[in-house]
N, C-alpha and C positions, 0 to 999 in steps of 0.2 A: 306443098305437100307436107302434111305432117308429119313427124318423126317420133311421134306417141304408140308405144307397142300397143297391141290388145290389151295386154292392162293397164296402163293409162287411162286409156279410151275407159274403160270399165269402170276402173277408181274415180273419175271424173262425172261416170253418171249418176253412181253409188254414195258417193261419200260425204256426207257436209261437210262442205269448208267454208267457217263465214269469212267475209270478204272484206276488207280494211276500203274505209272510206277514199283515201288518196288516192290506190290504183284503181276505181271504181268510177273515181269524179276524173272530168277531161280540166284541163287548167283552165276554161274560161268557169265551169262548174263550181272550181276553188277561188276563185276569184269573185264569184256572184256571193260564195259563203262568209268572205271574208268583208266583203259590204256591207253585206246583212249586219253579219257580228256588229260591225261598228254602230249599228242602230243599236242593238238589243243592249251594247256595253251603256250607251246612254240612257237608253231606259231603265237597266238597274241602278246607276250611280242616281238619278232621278227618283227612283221608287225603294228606299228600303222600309217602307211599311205597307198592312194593307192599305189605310186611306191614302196614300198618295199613290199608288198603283190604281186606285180607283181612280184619282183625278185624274193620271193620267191618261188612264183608258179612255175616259169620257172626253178628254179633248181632243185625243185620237179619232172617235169616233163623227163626234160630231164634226170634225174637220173632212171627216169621209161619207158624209152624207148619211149618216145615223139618228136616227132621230128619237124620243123618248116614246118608253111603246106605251100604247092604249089601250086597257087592255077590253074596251069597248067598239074599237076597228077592227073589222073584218081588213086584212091585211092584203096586198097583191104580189104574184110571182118578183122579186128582186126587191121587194121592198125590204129596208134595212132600219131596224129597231136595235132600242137597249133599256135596260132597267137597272135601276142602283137600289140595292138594299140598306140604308144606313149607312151609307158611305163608306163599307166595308166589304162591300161582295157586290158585284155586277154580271149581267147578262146581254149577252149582246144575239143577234140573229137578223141571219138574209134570208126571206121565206123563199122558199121554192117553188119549184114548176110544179110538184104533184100535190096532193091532198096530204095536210098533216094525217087523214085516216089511213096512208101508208106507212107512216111514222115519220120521226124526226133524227137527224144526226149530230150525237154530241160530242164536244170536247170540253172536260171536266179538269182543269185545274186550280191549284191555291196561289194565292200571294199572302200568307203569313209566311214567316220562317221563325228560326227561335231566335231568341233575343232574351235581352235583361229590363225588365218591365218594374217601373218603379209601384213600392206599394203605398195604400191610399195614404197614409201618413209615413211621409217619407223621409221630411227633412230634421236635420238632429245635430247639436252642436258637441262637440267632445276632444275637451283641449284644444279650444281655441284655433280646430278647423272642422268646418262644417262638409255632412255627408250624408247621403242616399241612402238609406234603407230600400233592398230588391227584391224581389220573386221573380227568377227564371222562367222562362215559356219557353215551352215543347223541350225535347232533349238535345242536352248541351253535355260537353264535358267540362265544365269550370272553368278550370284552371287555365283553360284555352282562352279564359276572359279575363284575365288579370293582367296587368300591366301591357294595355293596349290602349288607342285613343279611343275615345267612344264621343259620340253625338245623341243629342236629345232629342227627341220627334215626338210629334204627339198630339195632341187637343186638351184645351180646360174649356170647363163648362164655368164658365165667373157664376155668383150667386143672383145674377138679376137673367141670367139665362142667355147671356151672350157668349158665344164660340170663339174660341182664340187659338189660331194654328201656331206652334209652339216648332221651330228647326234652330237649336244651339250646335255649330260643330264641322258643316257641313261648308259654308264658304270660307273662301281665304281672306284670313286673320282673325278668323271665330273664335274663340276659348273650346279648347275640348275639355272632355271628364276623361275617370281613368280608378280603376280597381285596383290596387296597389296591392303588392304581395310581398312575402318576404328575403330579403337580400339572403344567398345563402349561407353565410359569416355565422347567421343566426337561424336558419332554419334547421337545426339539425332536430330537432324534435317533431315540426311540419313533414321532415322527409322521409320520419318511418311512418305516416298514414300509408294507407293502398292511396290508388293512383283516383279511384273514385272520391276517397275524402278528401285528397288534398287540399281542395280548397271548399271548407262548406259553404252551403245555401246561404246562411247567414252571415259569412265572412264577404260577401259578393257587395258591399258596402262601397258605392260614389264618393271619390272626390270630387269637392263643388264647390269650395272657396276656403278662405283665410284670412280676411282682412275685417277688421271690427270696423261695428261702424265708426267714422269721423266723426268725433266730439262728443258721443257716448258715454254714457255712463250705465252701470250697474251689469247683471250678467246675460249670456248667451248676446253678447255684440256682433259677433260673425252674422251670426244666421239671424241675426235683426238687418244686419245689411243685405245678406244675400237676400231678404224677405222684400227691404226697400229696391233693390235693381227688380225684381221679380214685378211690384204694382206698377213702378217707373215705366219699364217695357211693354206688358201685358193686363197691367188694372190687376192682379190676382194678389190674394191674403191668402193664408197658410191654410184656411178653412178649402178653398178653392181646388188641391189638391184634391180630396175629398170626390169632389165630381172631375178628372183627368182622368185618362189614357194617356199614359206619358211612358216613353219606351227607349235604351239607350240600344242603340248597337252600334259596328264598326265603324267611324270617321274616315276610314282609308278608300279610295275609291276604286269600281274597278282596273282593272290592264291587261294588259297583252301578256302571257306569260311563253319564257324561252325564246331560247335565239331566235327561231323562225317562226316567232309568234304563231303559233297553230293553235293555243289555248287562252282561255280567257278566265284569271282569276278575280275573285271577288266575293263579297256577300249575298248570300239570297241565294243562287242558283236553284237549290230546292224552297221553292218551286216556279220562281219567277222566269227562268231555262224557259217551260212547259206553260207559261201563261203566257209569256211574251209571244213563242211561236203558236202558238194556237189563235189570240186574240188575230195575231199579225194574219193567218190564214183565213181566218173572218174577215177579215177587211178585205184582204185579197179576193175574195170570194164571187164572182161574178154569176148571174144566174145558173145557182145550183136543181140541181133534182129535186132532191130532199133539201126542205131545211133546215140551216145548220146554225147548230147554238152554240157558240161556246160560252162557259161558265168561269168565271174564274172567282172563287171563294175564298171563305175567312174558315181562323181558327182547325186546320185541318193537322197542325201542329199539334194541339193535345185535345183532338180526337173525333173535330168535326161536329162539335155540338155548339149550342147558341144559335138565336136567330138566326147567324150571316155565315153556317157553318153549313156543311152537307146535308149531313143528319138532320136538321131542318127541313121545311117543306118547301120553300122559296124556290126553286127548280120546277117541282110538282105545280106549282100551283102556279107559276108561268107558264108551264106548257096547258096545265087546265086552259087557262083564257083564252091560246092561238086555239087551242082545240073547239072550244065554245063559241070563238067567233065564225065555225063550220059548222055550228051546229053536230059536234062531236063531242065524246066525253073523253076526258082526259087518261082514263087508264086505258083504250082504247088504242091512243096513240102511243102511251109509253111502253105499252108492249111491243108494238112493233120497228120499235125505237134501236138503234145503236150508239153506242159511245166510246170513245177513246177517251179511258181515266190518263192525262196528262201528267202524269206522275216522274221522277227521278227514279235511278239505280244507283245500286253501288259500285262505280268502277273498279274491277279490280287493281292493287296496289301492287306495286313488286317489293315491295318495301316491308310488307304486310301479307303475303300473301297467304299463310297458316288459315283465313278464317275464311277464306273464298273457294269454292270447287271448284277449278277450272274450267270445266268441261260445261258448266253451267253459269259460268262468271259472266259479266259483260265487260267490256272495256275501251277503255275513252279511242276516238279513231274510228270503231267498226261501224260506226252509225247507231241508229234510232236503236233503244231496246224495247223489245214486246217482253214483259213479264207475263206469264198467264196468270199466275197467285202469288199472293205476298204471306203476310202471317207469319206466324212465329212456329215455329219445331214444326209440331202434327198440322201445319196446314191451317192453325186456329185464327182465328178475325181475319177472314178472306171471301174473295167470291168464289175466286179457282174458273177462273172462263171458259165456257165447254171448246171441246175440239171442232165441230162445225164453225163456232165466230172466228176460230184464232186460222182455222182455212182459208175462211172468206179475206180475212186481213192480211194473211199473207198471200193470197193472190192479188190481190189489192194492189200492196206492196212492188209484187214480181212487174205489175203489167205498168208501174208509174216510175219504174226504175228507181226505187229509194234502198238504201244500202239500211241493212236492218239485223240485229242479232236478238237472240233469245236470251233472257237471263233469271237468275234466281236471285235473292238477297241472302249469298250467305250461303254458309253451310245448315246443315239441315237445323244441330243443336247449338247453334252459335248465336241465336238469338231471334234477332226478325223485325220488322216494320209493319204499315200498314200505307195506305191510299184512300182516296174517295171511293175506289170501285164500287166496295157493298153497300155503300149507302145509293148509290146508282142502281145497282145490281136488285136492290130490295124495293124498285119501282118495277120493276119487271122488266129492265132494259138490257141487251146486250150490252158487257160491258169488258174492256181488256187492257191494261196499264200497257200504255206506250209511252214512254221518256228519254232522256236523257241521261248517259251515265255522269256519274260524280265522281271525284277524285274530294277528300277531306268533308264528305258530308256533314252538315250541321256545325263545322266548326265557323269563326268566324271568315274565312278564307279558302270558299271553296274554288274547284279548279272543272270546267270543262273543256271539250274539245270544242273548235269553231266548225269542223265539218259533222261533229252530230249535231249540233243548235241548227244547222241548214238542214241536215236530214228532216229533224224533227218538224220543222217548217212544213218542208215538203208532206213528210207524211200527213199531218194534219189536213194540208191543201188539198190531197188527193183525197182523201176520206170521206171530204166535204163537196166536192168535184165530182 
């Protein structure tokens, strides 16, 4: 018998109260989440770029009976394709029971994140210690990047046209790099900048050696040697930069964070969080209804454009082919089409909390978050997902038992973000950001919860289910 007066009972029918993942999840539920984790921790420490996220995926796949799609096969109910764009964006898909002419379900997320991206002429000798000239990708706050280990990743194009995968940093006994800053004995002039110049763009400058060459003679000896280890290892001349993608970010890998390990810090989370459990819910995928594609892309860090970016047609014009091999046309099916833009939130911080609305915040624990629009202040660079899809996702949700909260990024005039959504949105697809909250976005050392990385699984699984 319950002891709930009539208001109670009232307040209970009436009220939202979102619901913290642990009292939600039974202990074998937390226990299935914290297995998972332990995959997806290896898949980040694995993948902090987009090409190695793409290798990765592709040996996932093809280990799971995936096979490269054609885009000249008429395709069967369970049959399981993929597609790589340039080695930096892939597509994967399990066709379904029905006609792509009822449409297709997506899940849309990135594997870029921001990082420190060396520029085409990089290397520079000055006082007899050799260093990295950078340009930053996507938003960082600096200073966040100076006096940390950092590793090399990358590709050179050599000038006879051969590819050379480049990882300085990453195993044990590597040489790492590192952005040096100033001792504070002597910053007192660096300390009256604001907190945004502290460290400029141009100060963002690699250490990368120090020893002249042996038995050298005349100037710039260093970076003749560093030049010589560089063809020794990889065949590459200074000209060779030139044609590279070469990218430093954090050497650290990820862990467990807190006594009862419930979170998992590390690099990448936005957005490799929402690629991970999305790809993983493709795999898992056992003949669906609708089929389900997830995406995972390039470049969605600063702004989704380039070939292996959203904004891009590569999406479109995959789905044209399934659609063509039915003898249907592709915007035909993208209309009828749904998607979950796999995206991050901001968890709210207690630390910080002045620039979060409460009532509207998400936070690490409650589960999966539905953003319906992102944007900045007035709503601007957004889809804003009508209230009929974000019904349908949340009965979705209710009937697959997935612990889920709503959120915003931010206060209204406090700034803002964006996602894939509209570039989704702008095929004519239902589309509605579902992610993962963050704790330290974009820094190098972000922090999630292990029971929303499980939600988010889940949700995906069902969506595509």
């Amino acid at each position: 018998m319950s002891d709930k007066t009539p208001t109670d009972l009232l307040r209970d029918k009436l009220v939202y109260k979102p619901q913290s993942a642990a009292k939600a999840m039974n202990e074998t539920e937390i226990e299935q989440a914290g297995r998972f984790c332990e995959d997806y921790r290896d898949f980040l420490n694995a993948c902090k770029t987009e090409r190695e996220a793409v290798r990765f995926a592709t040996g996932l796949l093809d280990a799971k009976g995936f096979v490269p799609f054609d885009a000249g096969t008429k395709y069967n109910p369970g049959d399981r394709v993929y597609a790589v764009n340039r080695g930096k964006a892939v597509i994967m898909a399990v066709i379904g029971k029905k006609s792509a002419a009822q449409g297709v379900r997506i899940a849309a997320a990135h594997i870029d994140s921001p990082r420190i991206d060396l520029k085409p002429n990089p290397l520079y000798e000055d006082e007899e210690l050799v260093l990295l000239k950078t340009h930053y990708y996507g938003g960082i706050k600096k200073y966040q990047w100076t006096a940390i280990p950092l590793s090399l990743h990358g590709v050179v194009i050599l000038r006879d046209g051969t590819s050379v995968t480049v990882t300085v940093g990453e195993d044990e006994g590597d040489p790492k790099f590192v952005i040096t800053d100033l001792l504070p004995h002597l910053a007192a002039e660096q300390m009256k900048r604001t907190l945004d110049k502290g460290v400029a763009g141009e100060e963002l400058n690699v250490l990368a050696g120090s020893l002249p060459l042996p038995g050298g003679d005349g100037a710039e000896l260093v970076k003749l040697n560093i030049l010589r280890i560089l063809n020794e290892k990889y065949g590459m001349v200074e000209e060779d930069f030139l044609s590279a993608e070469l990218t430093l970010v954090p050497a650290f890998p990820a862990c467990d964070v807190g006594f009862d390990r419930g979170m998992i810090g590390g690099y990448g989370h936005d957005d490799r969080v929402c690629a991970y459990t999305s790809m993983m819910a493709a795999v898992d995928c056992a003949g669906p209804e609708y089929t389900a594609i997830t995406v995972l892309a390039d470049k969605e860090e600063t702004g989704s454009d380039g070939n292996t970016g959203l904004a891009s047609r590569f999406l479109e014009y995959f789905i044209n082919d399934l659609a063509r091999a039915e003898g249907l046309e592709g915007y035909n099916v993208l209309r009828r089409s749904e998607c979950l833009s796999a995206d991050v939130n901001a968890a709210f911080d207690p630390t910080f909390p002045s620039v979060l609305e409460k009532r509207n915040a998400s936070f690490l624990g409650r589960g999966v978050v539905l953003t319906k629009y992102t944007g900045a202040r007035g709503k601007s660079g957004t889809s804003d997902a009508g209230a009929e899809f974000v019904g349908k996702v949340r009965r979705l949700f209710g009937r697959a038992g997935i612990v889920w909260q709503a959120g915003e990024l931010g206060k209204v005039d406090e700034g803002g973000g964006g996602t894939v959504a509209k570039y989704i949105a702008n095929l004519d697809v239902d589309v509605v950001d579902v992610g993962v909250p963050v704790l330290s976005m974009h820094s190098p050392y972000e922090v999630v919860s292990k029971l929303d990385v499980y939600m988010a699984y889940k949700a995906f699984k069902a969506f595509f289910e």
